[in-house]
Steps between C-alpha positions, in 0.01 A plus 500: 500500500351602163575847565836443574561307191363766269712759690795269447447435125476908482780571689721264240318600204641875584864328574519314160739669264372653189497333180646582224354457149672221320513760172492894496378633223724589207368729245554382105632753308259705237461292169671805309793539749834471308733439803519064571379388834475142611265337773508105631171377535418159752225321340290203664731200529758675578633634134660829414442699226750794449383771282678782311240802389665767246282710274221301434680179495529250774748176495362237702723222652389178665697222555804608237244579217429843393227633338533828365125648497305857329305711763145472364256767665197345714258664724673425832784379564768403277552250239819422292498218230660314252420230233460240785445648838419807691590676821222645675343648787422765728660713796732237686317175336651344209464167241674375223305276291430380104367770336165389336429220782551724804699114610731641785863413511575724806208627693465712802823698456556776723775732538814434724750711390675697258783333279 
């Protein structure tokens, strides 16, 4: 009997469809790239962040507000700020948060698609 179940299990396990990831990745644009290009970002709790890169510039939205932020070099990853907050991350991961405090406002913010 416990063979059969194991042989079951295996047999459905091979039957399941694949998943799909819930996000593929979507490459930001070079700090220095002139041409805009926008991403939406779904954060924890369910919030979207759309972003707008254009040479070294990035406008941040989040629930109606803008922030327009500065690309600011860092060792890995990216970070864009202004007087308040800052955008950062690296590859497909992604907060915005008070700059100074590191408090998040939108945390967990991947890439869903482009806008």
């Amino acid at each position: 009997m416990k063979h059969l179940s194991i042989a079951a299990i295996t047999l459905l396990a091979a039957c399941a469809p694949e998943q799909q990831p819930v996000t593929a990745l979507i490459a930001r644009p070079a700090p220095d790239d002139p041409t805009p290009a926008g991403i939406a970002y779904l954060c924890d709790g369910r919030k979207e962040v759309t972003v707008v890169y254009a040479k070294n510039r990035a406008s941040v939205t989040l629930d109606g507000r803008t922030w327009r932020m500065e690309y600011k070099p860092t060792d890995g990853g990216f970070r864009y700020v202004d007087t308040a907050n800052e955008w950062v991350g690296r590859d497909d991961l992604a907060s915005l948060r008070q700059n100074g405090t590191a408090k998040p406002i939108a945390f967990n913010c991947r890439p869903t698609r482009r806008t």
